[in-house]
C-alpha positions as CSV (number, residue, x, y, z in Angstrom):
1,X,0.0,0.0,0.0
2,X,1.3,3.5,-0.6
3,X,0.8,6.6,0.7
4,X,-2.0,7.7,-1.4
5,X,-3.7,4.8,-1.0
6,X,-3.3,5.2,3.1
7,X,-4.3,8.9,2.6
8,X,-7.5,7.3,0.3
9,X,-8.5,5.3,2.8
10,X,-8.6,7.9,6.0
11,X,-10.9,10.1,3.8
12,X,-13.3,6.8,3.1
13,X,-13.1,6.3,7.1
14,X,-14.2,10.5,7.4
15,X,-16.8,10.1,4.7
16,X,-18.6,7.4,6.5
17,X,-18.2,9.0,10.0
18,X,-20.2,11.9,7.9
19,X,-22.4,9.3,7.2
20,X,-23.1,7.7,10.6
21,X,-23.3,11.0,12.1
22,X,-26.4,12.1,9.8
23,X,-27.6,8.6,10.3
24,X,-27.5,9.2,14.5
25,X,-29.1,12.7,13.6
26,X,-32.1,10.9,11.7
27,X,-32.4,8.0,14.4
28,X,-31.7,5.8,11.6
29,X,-30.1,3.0,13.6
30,X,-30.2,0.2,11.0
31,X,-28.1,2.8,8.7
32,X,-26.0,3.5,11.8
33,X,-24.8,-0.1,12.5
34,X,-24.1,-0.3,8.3
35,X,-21.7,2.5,8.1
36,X,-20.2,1.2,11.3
37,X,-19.3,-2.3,9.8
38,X,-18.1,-0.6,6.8
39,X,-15.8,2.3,9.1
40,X,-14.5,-1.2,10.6
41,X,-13.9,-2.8,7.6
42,X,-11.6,0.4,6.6
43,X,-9.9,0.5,9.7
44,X,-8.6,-3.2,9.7
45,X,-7.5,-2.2,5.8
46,X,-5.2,0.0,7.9
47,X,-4.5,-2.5,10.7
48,X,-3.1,-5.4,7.8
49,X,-1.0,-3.3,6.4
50,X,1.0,-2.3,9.9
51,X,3.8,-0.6,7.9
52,X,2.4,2.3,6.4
53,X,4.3,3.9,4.2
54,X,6.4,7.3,5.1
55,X,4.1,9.9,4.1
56,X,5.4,13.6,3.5
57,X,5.0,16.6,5.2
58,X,1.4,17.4,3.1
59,X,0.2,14.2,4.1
60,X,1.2,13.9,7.4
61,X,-1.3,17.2,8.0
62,X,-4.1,15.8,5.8
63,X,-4.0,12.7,7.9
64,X,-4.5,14.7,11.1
65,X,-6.9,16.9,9.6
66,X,-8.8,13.8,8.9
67,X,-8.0,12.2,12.3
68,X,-9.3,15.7,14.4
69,X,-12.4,15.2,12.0
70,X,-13.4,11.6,12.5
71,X,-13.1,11.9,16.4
72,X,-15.6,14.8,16.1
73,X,-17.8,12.8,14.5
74,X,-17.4,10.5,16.8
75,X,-18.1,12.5,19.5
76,X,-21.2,14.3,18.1
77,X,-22.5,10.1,17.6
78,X,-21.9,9.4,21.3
79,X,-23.5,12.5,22.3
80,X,-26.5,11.1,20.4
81,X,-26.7,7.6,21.3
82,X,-25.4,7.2,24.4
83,X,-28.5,8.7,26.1
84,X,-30.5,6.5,23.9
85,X,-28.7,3.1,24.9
86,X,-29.2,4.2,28.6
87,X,-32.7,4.7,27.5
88,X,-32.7,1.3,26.3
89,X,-30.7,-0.3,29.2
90,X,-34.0,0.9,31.3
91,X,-36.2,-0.2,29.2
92,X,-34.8,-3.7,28.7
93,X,-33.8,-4.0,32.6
94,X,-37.3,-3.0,33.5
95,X,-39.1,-5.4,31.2
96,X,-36.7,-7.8,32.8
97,X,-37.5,-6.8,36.5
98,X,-41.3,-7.2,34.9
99,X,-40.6,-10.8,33.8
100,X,-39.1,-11.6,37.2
101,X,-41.8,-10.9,39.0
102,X,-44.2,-12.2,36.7
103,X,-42.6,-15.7,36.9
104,X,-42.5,-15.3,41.0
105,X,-45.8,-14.9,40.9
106,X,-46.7,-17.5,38.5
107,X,-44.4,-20.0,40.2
108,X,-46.5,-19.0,43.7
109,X,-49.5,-19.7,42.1
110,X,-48.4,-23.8,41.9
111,X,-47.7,-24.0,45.1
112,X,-51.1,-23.2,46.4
């Protein structure tokens, strides 16, 4: 892999960090999990080819650029669905807590 190619790739990763971002805007969670796969799939392109090539001054700045810009995306994303997974959490724990009970109650029931 050389350096353009490296370069090509961290602006795929940005483009769908973009992506997931407007998909987290639009509550599109299906899209979300999609563009998170395929911002996975880029990143281990990256991780198989451990020895990236020296890149030069230019590129070295367009790779942080990029860099800066995906971990704003990802932080905007967490901002957005991290209060919804808690919302979830409560939601699943309390159906849960629900269930519980329910077989408690129904398992009381024999013994009478």
């Amino acid at each position: 892999m050389n350096s353009s190619q490296v370069i090509n790739i961290y602006e795929d990763i940005l483009a769908t960090t973009h992506k997931m971002l407007v998909a987290a805007q639009n509550s599109d969670w299906d899209k979300l999990v999609k563009l998170e796969q395929e911002c996975k799939r880029l990143t281990n392109e990256l991780k198989i080819n451990a020895q990236e090539p020296v890149l030069n001054h230019e590129q070295q700045q367009q790779k942080l650029k990029i860099i800066h810009q995906v971990l704003d995306d990802d932080a905007q994303i967490r901002s957005i669905t991290e209060p919804w997974m808690e919302k979830l959490q409560d939601i699943l724990c309390t159906s849960e807590r629900k269930r519980n009970l329910q077989q408690a109650y129904e398992n009381g029931h024999i013994f009478y």
